[in-house]
N, C-alpha and C positions, 0 to 999 in steps of 0.2 A: 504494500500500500504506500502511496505516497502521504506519509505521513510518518509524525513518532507519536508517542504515545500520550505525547504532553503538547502536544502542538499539529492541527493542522495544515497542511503547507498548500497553498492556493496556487503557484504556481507554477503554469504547463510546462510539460516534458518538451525539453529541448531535443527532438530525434534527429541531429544533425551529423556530418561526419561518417566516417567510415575507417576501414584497415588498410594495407594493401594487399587486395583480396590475388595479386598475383602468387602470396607468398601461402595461402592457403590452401591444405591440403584434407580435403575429408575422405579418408578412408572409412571403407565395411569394420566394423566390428566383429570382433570373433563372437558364436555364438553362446549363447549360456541362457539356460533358464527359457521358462513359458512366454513367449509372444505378447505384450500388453500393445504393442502400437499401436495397432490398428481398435484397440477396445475403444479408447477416451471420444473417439469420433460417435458413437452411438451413445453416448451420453449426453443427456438433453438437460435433467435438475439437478443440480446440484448444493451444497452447504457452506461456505468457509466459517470455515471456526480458528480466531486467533487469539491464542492462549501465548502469553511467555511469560518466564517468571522475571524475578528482580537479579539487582547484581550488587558486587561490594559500595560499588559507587551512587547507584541509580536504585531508588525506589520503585515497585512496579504502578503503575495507576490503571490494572485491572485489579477489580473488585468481586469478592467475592460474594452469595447470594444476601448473606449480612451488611453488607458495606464495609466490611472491612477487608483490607489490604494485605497479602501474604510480605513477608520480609525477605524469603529466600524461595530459590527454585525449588528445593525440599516440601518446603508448607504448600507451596502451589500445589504441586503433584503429587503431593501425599493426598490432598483434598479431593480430588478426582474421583466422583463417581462412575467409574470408566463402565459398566453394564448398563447402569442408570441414563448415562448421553447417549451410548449405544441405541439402545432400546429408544427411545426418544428418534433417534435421528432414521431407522427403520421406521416409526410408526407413522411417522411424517412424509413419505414416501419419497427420499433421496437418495438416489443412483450414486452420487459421488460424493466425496468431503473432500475440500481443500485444508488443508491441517498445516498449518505454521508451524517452523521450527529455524534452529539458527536463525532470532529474529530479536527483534528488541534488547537491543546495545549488543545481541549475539549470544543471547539465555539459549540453553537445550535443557525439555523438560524427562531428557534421559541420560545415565551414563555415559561418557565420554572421555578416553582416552589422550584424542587428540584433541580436545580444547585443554585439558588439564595441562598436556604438556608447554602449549603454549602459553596460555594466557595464565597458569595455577590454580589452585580450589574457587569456587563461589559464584562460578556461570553456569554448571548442571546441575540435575539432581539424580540422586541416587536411585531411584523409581524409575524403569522404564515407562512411562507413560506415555512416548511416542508407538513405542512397539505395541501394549497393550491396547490403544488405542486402532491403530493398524487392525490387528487379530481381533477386536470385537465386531469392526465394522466389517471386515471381512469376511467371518460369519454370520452376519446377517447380509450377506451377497452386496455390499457397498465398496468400492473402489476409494481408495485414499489417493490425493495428490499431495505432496509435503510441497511446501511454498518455505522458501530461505531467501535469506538477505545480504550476498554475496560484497557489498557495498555499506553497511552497515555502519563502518569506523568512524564515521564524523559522527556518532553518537556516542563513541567510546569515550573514560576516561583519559585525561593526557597522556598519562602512565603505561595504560592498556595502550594508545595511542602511538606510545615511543616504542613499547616490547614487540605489537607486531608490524613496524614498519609503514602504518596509514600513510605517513608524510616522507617516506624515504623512497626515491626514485631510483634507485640505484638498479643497476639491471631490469627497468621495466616493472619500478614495484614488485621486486622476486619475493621480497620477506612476504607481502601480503598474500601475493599470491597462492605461495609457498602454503602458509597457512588457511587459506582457503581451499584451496587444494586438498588439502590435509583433511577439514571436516568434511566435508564433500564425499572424499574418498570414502571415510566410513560411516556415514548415512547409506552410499549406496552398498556398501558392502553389506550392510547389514540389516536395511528393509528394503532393496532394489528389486528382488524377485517378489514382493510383498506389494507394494506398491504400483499405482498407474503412471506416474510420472514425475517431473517435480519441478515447481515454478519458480520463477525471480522475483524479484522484488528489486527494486533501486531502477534508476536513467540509465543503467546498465553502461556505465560508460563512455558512454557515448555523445553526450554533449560538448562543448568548451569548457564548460563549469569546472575550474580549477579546482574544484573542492573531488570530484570524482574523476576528471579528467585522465583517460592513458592509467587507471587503476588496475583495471581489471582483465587480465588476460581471458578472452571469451573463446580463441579456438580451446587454450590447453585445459579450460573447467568442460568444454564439450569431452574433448577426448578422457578426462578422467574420469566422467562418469561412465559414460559411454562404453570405454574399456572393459569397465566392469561390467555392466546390465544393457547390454544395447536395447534391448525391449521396452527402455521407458521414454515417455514424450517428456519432451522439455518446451516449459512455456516461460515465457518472457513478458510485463509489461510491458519491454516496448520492443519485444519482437516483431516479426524474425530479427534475429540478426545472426554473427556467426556460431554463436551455443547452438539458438533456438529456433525450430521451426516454426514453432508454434506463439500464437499470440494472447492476452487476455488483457480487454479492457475493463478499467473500474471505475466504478459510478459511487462516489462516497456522497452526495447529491444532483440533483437533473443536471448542475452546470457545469459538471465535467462529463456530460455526454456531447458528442460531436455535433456540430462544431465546438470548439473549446469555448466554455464561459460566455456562450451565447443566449443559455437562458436562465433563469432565477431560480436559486438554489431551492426554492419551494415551488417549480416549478411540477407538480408531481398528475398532472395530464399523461396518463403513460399511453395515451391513444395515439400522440401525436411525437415520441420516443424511438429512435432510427432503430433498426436492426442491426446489427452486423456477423461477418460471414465469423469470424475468431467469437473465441469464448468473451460470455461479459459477466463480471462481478457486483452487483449492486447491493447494498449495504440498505437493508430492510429495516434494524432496528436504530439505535441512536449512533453506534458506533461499529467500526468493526469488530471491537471488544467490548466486554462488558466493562466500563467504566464509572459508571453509574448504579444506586441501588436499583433493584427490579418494579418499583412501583414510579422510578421517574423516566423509566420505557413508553416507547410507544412506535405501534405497526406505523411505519412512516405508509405502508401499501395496503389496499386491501386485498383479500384475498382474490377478489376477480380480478382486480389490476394484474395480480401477479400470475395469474392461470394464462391470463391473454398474453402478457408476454412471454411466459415462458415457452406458450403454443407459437407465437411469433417468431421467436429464436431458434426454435426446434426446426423450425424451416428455413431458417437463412442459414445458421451455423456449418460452414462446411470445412472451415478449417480448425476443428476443436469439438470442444464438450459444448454445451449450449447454458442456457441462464445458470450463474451459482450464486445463492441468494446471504449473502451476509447478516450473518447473527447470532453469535455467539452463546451457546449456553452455559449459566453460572456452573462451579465445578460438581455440584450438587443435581446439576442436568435440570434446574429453572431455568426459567428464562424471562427475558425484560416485559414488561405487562403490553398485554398485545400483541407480542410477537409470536406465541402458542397458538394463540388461539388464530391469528391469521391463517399460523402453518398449517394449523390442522383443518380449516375451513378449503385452503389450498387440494391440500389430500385428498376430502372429500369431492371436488368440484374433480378432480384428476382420474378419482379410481375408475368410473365404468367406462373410461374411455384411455385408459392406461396402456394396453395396450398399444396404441398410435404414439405416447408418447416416452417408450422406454424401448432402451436399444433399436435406435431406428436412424435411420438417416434423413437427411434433408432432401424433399423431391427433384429429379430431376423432368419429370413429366409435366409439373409446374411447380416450377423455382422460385424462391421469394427473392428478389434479390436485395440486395446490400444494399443500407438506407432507407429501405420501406418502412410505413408506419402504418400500423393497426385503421388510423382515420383513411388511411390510403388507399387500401389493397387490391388491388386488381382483384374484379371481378367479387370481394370480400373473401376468398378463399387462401389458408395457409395450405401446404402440403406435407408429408410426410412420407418415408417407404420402407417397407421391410427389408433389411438388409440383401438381403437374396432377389428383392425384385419385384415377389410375387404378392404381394399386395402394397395398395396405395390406399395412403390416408386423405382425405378433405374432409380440414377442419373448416366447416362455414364459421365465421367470427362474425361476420356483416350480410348476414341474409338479404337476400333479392326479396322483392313484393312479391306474393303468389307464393305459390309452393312449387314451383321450377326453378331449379339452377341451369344458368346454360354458360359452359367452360369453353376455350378454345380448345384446337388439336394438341394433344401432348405434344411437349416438345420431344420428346425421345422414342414417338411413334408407337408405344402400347395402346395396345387393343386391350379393353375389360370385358369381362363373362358376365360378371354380375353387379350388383349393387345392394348394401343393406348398412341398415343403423348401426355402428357400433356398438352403440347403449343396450340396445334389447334385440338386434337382430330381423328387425323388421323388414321388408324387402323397400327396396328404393328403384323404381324405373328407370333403367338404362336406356339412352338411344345415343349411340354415336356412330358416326357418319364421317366424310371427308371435311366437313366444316365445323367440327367438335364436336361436343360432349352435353347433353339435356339429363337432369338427373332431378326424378320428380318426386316430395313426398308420398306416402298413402294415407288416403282421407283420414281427416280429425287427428294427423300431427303436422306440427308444428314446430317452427324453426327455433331451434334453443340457442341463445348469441354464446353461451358460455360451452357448451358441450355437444352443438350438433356434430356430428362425425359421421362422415359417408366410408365405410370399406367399399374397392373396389378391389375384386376378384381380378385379375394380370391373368389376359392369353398366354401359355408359357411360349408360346411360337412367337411371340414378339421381344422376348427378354432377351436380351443381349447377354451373349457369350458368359462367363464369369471372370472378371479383369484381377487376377491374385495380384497384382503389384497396385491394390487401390487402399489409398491410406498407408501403406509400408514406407519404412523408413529410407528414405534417400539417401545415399553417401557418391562423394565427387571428386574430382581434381580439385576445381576452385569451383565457388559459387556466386554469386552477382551480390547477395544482401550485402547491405552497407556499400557497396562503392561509391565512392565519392560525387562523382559522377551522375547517380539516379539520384533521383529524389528519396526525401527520407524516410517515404512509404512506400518502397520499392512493389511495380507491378510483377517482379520476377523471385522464384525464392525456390527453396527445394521440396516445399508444400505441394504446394502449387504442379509439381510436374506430374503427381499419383493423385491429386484429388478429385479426377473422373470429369474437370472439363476437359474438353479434347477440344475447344477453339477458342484461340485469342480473344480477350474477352477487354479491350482498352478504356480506360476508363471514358463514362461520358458525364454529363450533368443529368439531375433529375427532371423529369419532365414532371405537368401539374398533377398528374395520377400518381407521382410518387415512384416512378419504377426508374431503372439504371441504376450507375453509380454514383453515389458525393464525388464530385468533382474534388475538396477542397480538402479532406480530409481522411478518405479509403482509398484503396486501389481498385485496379482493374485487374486483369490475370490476361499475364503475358505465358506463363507457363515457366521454366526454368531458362538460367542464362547461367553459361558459366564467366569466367571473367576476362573483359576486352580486352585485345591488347593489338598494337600497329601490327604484328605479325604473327603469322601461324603459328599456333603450337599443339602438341598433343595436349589434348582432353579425353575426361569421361565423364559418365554418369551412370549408375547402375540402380539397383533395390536389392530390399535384404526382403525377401518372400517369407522371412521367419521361420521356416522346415524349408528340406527338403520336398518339394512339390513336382507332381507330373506339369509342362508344360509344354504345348503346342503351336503356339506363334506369339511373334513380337510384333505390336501395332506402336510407329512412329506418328508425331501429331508435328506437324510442322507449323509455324507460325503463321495465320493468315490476315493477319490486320491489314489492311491497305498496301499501301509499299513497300512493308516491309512482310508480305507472305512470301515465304521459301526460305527465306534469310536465316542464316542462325544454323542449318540443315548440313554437316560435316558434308566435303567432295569426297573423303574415302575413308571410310569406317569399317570397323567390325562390331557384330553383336557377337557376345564371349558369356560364356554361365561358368560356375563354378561351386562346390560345395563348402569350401571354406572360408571364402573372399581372399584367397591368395593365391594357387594354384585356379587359372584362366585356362580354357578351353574356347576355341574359337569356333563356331557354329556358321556366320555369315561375314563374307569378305565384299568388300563392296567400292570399286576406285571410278574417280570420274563419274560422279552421281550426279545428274544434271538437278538443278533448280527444282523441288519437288512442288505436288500442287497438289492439297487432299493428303490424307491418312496413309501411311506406304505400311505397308503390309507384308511380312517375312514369317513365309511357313518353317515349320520347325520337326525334326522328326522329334516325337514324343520322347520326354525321357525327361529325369528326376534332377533338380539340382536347386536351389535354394537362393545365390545371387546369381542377376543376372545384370549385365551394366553394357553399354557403346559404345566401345572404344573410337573418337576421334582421331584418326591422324593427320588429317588435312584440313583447314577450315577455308572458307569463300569469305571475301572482303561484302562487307556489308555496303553498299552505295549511301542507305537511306543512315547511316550512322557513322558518317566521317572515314566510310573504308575500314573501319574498326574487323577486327577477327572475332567472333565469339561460336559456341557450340550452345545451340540454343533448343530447347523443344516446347510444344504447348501440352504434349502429354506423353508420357510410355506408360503403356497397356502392356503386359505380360499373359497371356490369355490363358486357360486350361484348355487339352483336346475337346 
């Protein structure tokens, strides 16, 4: 959070700046452990709960259900009714928890090794309560993401401040890094297969701000976790950059939604609240933490507020988990007055229509796209889909007069069988045609704004292939995020090349229905870029498939924006598989590839292998970008036979 614990900080993330991405290298990870990548994306609600204890220096000003104040990490986490939040955070129906840890001034509310040695006694506690925490939600089938504060020190004592090197430049801030490194290391050593992923906290770096400035090494904290757990996503507030693929913005009131400070911190109209495609965090009760005692709470939302959006996010989100609703419970698993009972009014407006919105993804048959608002929506309808395809969700939120819905043609060309309510299974009249989609009540119901939900039954003759490199983790030569060069909400990134667009998607401005993209503050999706340079060099790009998988063809997406479709598209390449990401096999050789146009398509004799990546060796000068060299794609599909 942008924020400490004793002070909000009101002003915007400076996303400026970059590395030089020529010197970056992201390699495969070796394997280890169960696959999570690709899970975080079918996660739609989710929790953040920010608990840290106190330190020698620093009092804590979270409170406990009494209003009184723990002195050490000890009292905090000893306090911890870890079955009691548990049970709570299932009954309230949350898919994910975002869980703080290395956070405030750099408290862990578990044993630790490596902060003792560095910093010495009086920043952990003795209580595993991150772990225990971990292993309850986990058995009641809830994903945890740890959220840490890589950037933290200018909250440190001086002392703390001189031992681990905040202010020493010396080798590229090595002491700091050194020690971040270090906790890092054994976070993931020790809840990485346990866990879904783990987020940032701080400008990451990335600004002028002398205060953080050239702090923080971001390839070498990717590769240390990574090393270890390749199976976790890493999210970033002000991702991508070179760590993270992944993004999350937060909403600590309306005026830090997009555009920045543009509207009045009680500005809580959530009808007329953008979308976006990255995860968003919004802070439900008075604080992220419990700061206050529980009867000076209050539900900043109501619960229908928050059902719409989180049905709204559930549809746009395609890079990430979808709404996580901020609000801490006391360590006693109370919580701030009003904020229960929202959640649990939430729960209930959620369950008979639950399935559409748990483990699911954002439609591609109708997309909500980035920036949309609920006052907005095309047609009033959000969408949803089963991961596999075979069924689609329409949430009507903004009903039509009459009892006919009439949709356009899929965009990704499904045919439906059938049609029925979610809620009680009632049949819903289908008629679709070359000119869309008519989907008609049956007499004496009625359009419900909170819960109407149409299931439609998917032709399986229309479902497209099954794409195994969709949501998988990317690894590359170099990558485009951060160069100096793009803007500093880069339209290229390594999300972006597996997230199942397959065309150039440039940003434009919003038209008066609300659809495109924010011109001023989201991107567009160019698909991946590696990093320019005046001359050729070898590049790649591959996927980690997470196992060992049968596979049958590679689909290339070439760029098609305007002047710049073919561009970016290597003259002579190989596609190359491999079982361990180091030992390469070469499958397709390909020199003198003319200019491509549309989707190129390379059959594969069937057989097992786990990464698959495209070797560049030759790049084409780009005309529409200074003659610049880059290897560039809008999508790789990895298909099954």
């Amino acid at each position: 959070m942008k924020f400490h614990l004793f002070a909000i900080l009101t002003s915007a993330l400076t996303l400026l700046t970059g590395c030089d991405q020529s010197k970056q290298t992201l390699s495969p990870p070796e394997p280890k452990g169960q696959v999570h990548a690709q899970d975080i994306f079918k996660k739609r609600m989710g929790l953040f709960i920010h608990w840290v204890g106190s330190t020698p220096e620093h009092g804590s000003g979270i409170l406990f259900s009494n209003g009184q104040t723990s002195k050490t990490p000890d009292e905090f986490a000893d306090a911890v009714d870890v079955n009691k939040v548990c049970d709570e955070v299932a009954a309230l129906g949350f898919e994910y928890v975002v869980l703080t840890d290395f956070h405030g001034f750099g408290t862990m509310l578990h044993p630790s090794a490596a902060s003792d040695k560095w910093r010495g006694p009086g920043y952990t506690a003795k209580r595993d309560l991150v772990g225990e925490m971990i292993a309850g939600l986990k058995a009641r089938g809830i994903d945890v993401i740890l959220f840490t504060h890589p950037l933290d020190g200018h909250d440190y004592g001086a002392e703390q401040k001189k031992l681990l090197g905040w202010n020493d430049p010396e080798g590229g801030y090595k002491k700091w890094n050194d020690f971040v490194n270090d906790i890092h290391a054994e976070l993931t050593e020790r809840y990485g297969k346990d866990i879904l992923g783990i987020g940032f906290d701080s400008e990451f770096s990335l600004s002028t701000n002398e205060e953080w400035k050239g702090k923080l090494d971001r390839e070498r904290l990717r590769e240390t976790i990574l090393s270890r757990q390749p199976d976790l996503s890493l999210i970033a507030l002000t991702g991508p950059n070179e760590t993270c693929e992944l993004a999350m913005k937060e909403v600590w009131r309306p005026s830090w939604l997009d555009p920045w400070m543009t509207r009045s911190e009680e500005d809580w109209d959530i009808e007329t609240w953008p979308a976006y495609k990255r995860s968003i965090g919004i802070v439900q009760g008075h604080h992220w933490a419990t700061i206050i005692p529980p009867e000076g709470g209050k539900a900043r939302l109501t619960a229908e507020q928050m059902y719409r959006y989180t049905v709204l996010q559930a549809g746009t989100a395609t890079e990430g988990a979808g709404t996580c609703w901020a609000a801490s419970p006391y360590t006693d698993g109370l919580w701030e007055k009003g904020v229960r009972e929202a959640f649990t009014k939430l729960a209930a407006y959620m369950a008979p229509v639950r399935e559409s919105l748990r483990d699911v993804y954002a439609s591609r048959s109708y997309p909500t796209a980035e920036g949309s608002t609920l006052a907005g929506l095309p047609h009033g309808v959000v969408a949803t889909r089963q991961t596999d395809d075979t069924v689609e969700y329409l949430h009507v939120l903004n009903p039509p007069e009459g009892r006919t819905l009439a949709l356009p043609t899929p965009a990704d060309g499904k045919l439906f069988t059938a049609a029925t309510l979610l809620a009680d299974g009632s049949a819903v009249k289908l008629q679709q045609n070359a000119d869309g989609l008519q989907l008609t009540l049956p007499e004496g119901i009625n359009w419900q704004p909170l819960n109407t939900v149409i299931r439609l039954q998917v032709d399986p003759a229309t479902i497209a292939p099954r794409n195994l490199a969709l949501h998988c983790p990317v690894f590359a030569s170099t990558s485009i995020e951060r160069d100096p060069a793009w803007p500093p909400r880069s339209d290229s990134g390594r999300i972006r090349l597996v997230d199942g667009e397959t065309r150039a998607l440039p940003r434009v401005n919003l038209d008066k229905e609300g659809r495109g993209y924010p011109h001023d503050w989201s991107t567009g999706n160019l698909g991946w870029s590696s990093a320019r340079s005046e001359q050729s060099s070898e590049q790649y790009v591959g996927v980690d498939l997470g196992d060992a998988l049968t596979i049958g063809e590679v689909l290339l997406y070439p760029r098609d924006d305007g002047k710049n479709a073919g561009q970016g598209f290597p003259v002579d390449f190989q596609i190359q598989v491999s079982q361990d990401g180091e030992a390469w096999t070469t499958l397709i050789s390909q020199k003198d590839y003319p200019l491509p146009n549309g989707v190129q398509r390379f059959a594969l004799q069937p057989q097992k292998a786990r990464y698959v990546r495209v070797l560049a060796t030759r790049l084409r000068p780009n005309p529409s970008d200074k003659g610049l060299h880059s290897f560039q794609l809008a999508e790789l599909a990895v298909l099954a036979p």
